[in-house]
C-alpha positions as CSV (number, residue, x, y, z in Angstrom):
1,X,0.0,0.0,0.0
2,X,1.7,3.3,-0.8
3,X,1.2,5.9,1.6
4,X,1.5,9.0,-1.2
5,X,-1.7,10.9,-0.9
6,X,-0.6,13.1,-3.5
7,X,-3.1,11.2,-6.1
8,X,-4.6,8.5,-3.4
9,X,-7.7,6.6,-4.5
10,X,-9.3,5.2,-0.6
11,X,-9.2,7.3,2.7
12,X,-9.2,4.6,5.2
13,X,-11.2,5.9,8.3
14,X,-10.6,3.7,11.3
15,X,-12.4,4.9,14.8
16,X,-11.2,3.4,18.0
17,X,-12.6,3.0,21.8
18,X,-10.5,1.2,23.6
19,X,-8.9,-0.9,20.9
20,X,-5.2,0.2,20.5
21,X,-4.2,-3.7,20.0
22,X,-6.8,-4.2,17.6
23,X,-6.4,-0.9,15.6
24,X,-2.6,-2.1,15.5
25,X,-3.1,-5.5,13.8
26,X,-5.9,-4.0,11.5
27,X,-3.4,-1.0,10.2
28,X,-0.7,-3.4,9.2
29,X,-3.2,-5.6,7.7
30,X,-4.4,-3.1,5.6
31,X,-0.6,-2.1,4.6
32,X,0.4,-5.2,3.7
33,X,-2.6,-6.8,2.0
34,X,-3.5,-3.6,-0.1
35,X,-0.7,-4.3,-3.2
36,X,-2.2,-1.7,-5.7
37,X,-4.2,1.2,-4.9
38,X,-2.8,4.2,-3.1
39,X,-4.3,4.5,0.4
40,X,-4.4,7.6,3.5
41,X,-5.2,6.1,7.0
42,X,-7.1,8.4,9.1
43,X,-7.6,7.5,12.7
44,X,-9.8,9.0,15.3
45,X,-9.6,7.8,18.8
46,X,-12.4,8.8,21.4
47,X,-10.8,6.8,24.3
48,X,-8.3,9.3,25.8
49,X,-5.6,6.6,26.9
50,X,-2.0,8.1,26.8
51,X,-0.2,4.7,26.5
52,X,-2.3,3.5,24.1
53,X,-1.9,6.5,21.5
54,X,1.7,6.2,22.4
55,X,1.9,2.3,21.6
56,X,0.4,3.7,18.0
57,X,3.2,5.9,17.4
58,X,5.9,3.1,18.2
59,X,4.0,0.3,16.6
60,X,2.9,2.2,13.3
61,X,5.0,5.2,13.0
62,X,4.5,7.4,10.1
63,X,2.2,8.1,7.2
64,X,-0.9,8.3,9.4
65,X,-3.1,11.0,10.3
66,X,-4.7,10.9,14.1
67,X,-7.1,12.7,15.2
68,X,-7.4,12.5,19.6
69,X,-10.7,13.3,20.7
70,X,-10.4,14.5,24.6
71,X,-14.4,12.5,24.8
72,X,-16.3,10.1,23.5
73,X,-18.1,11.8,20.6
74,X,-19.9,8.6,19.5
75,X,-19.5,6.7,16.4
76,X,-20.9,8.6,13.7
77,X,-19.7,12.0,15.0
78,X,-16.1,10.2,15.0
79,X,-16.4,8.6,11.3
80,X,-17.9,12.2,10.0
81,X,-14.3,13.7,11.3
82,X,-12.5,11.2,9.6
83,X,-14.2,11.4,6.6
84,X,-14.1,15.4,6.4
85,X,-10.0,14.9,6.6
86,X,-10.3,12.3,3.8
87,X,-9.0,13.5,0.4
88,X,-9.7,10.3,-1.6
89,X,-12.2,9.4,-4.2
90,X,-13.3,6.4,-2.4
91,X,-13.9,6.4,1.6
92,X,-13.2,3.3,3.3
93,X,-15.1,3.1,6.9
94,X,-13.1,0.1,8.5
95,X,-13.3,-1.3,11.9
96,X,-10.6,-1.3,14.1
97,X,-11.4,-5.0,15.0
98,X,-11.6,-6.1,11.2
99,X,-8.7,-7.5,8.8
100,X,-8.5,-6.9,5.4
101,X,-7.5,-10.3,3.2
102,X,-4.9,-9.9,0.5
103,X,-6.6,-7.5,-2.3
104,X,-9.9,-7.1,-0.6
105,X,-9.2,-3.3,-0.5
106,X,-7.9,-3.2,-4.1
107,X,-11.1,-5.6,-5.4
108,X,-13.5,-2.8,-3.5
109,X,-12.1,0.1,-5.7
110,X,-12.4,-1.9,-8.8
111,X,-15.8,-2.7,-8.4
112,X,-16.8,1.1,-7.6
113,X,-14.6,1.6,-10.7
114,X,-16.7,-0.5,-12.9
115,X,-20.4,0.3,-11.3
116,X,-21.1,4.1,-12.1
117,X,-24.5,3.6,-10.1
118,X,-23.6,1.9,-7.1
119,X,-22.8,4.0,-3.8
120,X,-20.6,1.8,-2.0
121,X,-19.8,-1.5,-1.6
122,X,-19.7,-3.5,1.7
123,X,-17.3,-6.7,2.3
124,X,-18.5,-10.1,2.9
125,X,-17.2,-10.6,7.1
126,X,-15.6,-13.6,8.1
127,X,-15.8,-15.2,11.5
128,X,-11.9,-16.3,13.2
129,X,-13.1,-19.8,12.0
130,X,-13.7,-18.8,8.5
131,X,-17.3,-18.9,8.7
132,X,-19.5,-16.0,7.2
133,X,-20.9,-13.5,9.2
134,X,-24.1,-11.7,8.4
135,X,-22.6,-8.5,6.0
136,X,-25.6,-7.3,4.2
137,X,-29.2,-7.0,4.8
138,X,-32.9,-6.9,2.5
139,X,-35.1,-5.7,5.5
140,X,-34.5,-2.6,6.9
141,X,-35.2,-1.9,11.2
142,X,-39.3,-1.6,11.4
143,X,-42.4,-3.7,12.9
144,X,-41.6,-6.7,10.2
145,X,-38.5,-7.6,11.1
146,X,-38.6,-6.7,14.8
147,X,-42.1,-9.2,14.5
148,X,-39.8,-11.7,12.7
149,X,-36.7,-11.3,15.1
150,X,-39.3,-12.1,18.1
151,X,-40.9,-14.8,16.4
152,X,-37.7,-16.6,15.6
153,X,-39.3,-16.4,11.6
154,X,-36.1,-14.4,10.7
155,X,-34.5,-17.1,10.8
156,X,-36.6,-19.1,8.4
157,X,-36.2,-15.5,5.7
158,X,-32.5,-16.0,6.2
159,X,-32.4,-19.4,5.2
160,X,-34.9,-18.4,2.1
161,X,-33.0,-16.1,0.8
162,X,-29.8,-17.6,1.6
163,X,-30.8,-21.1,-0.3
164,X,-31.6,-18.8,-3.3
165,X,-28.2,-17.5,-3.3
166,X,-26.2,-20.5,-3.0
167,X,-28.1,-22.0,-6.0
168,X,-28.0,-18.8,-8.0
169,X,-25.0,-18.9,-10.3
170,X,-22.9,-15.8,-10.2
171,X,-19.8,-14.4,-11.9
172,X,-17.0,-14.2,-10.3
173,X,-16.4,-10.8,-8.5
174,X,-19.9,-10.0,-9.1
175,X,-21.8,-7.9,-6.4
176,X,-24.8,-8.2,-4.7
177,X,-27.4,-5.7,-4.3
178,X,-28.8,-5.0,-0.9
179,X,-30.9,-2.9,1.0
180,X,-28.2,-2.2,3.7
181,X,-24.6,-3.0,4.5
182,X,-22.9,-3.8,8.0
183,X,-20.1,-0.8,7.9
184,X,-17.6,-2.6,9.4
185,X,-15.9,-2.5,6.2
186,X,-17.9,0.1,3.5
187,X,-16.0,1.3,1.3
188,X,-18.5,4.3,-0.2
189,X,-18.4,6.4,-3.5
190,X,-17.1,10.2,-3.0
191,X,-20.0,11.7,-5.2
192,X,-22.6,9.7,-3.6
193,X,-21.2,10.6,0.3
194,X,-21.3,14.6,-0.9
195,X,-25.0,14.2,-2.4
196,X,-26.0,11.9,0.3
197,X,-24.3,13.4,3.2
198,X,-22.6,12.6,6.3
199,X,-23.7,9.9,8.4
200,X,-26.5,10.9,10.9
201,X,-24.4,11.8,14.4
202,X,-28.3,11.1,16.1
203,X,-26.7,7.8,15.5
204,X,-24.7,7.3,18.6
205,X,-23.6,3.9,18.2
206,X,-25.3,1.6,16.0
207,X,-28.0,2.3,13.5
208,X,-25.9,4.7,11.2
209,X,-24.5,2.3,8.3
210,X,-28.1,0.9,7.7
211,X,-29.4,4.9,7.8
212,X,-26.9,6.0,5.6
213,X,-27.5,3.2,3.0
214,X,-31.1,3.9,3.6
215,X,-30.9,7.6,2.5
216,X,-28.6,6.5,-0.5
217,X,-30.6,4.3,-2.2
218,X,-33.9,6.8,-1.6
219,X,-31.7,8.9,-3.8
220,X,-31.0,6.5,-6.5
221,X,-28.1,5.2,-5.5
222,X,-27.4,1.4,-5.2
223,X,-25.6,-0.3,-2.5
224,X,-24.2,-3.6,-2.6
225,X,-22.2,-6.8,-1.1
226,X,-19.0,-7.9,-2.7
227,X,-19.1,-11.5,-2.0
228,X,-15.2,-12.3,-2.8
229,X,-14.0,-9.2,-1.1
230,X,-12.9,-11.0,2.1
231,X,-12.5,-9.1,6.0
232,X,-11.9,-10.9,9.0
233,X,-14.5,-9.3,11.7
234,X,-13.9,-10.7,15.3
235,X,-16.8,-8.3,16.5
236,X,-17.7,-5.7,18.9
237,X,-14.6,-6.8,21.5
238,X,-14.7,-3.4,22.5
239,X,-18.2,-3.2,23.5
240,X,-18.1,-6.1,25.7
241,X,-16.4,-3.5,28.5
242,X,-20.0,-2.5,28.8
243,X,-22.1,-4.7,27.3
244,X,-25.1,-3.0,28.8
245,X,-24.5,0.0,27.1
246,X,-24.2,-1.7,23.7
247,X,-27.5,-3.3,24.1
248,X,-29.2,-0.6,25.1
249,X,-27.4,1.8,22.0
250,X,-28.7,-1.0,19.7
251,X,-32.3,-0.6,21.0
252,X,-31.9,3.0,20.6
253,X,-30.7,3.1,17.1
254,X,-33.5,0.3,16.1
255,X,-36.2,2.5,17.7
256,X,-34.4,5.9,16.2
257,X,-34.5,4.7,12.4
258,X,-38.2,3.8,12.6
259,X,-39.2,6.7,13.7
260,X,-36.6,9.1,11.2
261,X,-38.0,7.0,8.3
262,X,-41.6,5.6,9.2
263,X,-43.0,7.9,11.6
264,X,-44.6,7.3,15.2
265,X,-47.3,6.8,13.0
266,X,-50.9,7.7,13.6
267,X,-51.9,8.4,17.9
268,X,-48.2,7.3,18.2
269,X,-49.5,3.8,17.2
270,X,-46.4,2.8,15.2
271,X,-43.6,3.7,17.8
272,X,-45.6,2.1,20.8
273,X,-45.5,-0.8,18.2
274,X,-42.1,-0.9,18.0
275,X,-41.0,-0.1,21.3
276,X,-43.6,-3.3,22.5
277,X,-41.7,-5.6,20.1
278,X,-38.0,-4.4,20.8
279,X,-39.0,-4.6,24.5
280,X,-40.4,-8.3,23.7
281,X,-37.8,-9.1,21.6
282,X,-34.8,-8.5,24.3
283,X,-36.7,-10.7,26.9
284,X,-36.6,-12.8,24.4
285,X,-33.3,-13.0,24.3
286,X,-33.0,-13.1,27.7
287,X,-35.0,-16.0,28.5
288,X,-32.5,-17.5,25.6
289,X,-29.6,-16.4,27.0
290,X,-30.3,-17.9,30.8
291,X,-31.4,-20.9,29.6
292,X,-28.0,-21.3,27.6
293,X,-26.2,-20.2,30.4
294,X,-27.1,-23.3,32.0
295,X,-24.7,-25.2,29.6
296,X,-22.5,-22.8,28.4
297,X,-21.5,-20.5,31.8
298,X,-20.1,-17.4,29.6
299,X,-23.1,-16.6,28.6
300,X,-24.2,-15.5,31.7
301,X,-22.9,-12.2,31.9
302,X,-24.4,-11.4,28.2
303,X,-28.3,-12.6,30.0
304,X,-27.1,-10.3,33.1
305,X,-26.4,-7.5,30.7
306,X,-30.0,-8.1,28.8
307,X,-31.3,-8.5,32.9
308,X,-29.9,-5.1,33.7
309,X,-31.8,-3.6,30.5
310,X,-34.9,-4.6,30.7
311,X,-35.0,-3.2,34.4
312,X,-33.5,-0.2,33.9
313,X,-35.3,2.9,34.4
């Protein structure tokens, strides 16, 4: 990956809490694994750990641009700085907990390269184990999938629409349209960011990827998965500090985009809706959860967590 900026083609935006390991192992990855295009690496950091940032300056040295935020500004708010610094045609939102495979970044810019009318393309997210992890998405947050999330029916539309994709042939380095992509590596389209916008900083943590693909395709744009464009994800390590927190952010965000895209809907009928189901659906996974626990003792502190939210005031 060369480091000249002078005529670089992907801003690599990378925002940290409480990762400096992770953020590490994912900036080398990206180095060494990106052969062709020309990359900048912008990272924002809203933990305020003095070791940490001092471990980045030993570990990575040069040829990166930080930006130390003295709080946590959230998510969004963090990306949007990085991605005002960025001087690239193509903005890469990367996780500090995800690895680039060999060309994955170079494959991303070639697709945008060849697809005039797609927005940005998301990478398909690999488990440790090599197993795929959910990367894109065909419903969006609203009372059908939070009905098919409690039911345990979302399950069955996953393995639909997964069966007709295995037995679908498809070209190699073809994409995938899709109503939303998981941004823990999105690589997104200059124009379509400037017509589009920033991400939504109402966004706190969670929520903003599947708003921002949301308002994309509203205005024309596609967005889509890159099936062969391989990224190790080992997922939310960070949040598990306070796992807590994360749930209740999720809940937030879920609640947040149905009501910025759907309305509260008439007497308020649609958000009591939704906040009924979301409520149902984390006791849900609760009552999941402890009963695992039973077997499998780590998941107790992830019930306790869901515990602690439901009761909250």
């Amino acid at each position: 990956m060369s480091t000249d900026t002078s005529a670089c083609e992907v801003s690599a935006v990378i925002v940290n809490w409480n990762s400096y390991e992770l953020v590490i192992d994912c900036v080398m990855a990206l180095r060494a694994r990106t052969p062709k295009v020309r990359c900048e690496v912008i990272v924002v950091d809203n933990s305020q750990d003095e070791a940490g940032r001092r471990l980045w300056r030993t570990a990575l040295g040069s040829g990166l641009e930080w930006i130390f935020n003295s709080a946590n500004v959230g998510f969004a708010a963090a990306c949007n700085q990085g991605l005002r610094r960025a001087r690239c045609r193509y903005l890469l939102l990367l996780n500090p907990d995800a690895i680039v495979h060999e060309a994955t970044v170079d494959a991303m810019a070639e697709l945008l390269d060849l697809h005039a009318d797609v927005a940005a393309v998301g990478g398909q997210l690999l488990n440790a184990d090599g197993t795929p992890q959910p990367s894109a998405y065909r419903l969006y947050p609203g009372l059908l999938r939070a009905f098919l999330d409690l039911t345990g029916l979302r399950y069955a539309w996953l393995f639909i629409a997964r069966s007709r994709g295995a037995t679908a042939e498809r070209e190699p380095h073809a994409l995938r349209p899709s109503a939303w992509l998981k941004g823990a590596c999105l690589m997104i389209r200059r124009e379509a960011y400037e017509a589009v916008g920033p991400l939504d900083e109402g966004f706190f943590l969670f929520g903003e990827d599947v708003d921002w693909c949301f308002r994309a395709r509203q205005a024309g744009w596609q967005v889509a998965l890159a099936p062969d464009c391989l990224v190790t994800h080992i997922g939310e390590r960070s949040l598990m500090m306070n796992r807590q927190a994360a749930i209740s952010a999720y809940y937030r965000s879920y609640l947040r985009f149905i009501l910025k895209h759907q309305g509260a809907g008439p007497l308020g009928l649609r958000a009591g809706a939704a906040r009924l189901l979301l409520k149902l659906g984390a006791a849900t996974r609760l009552a999941a959860l402890a009963a695992s626990s039973l077997v499998r003792p780590g998941r107790r502190s992830d019930a306790n967590a869901y515990w602690r939210y439901l009761t909250a005031r």
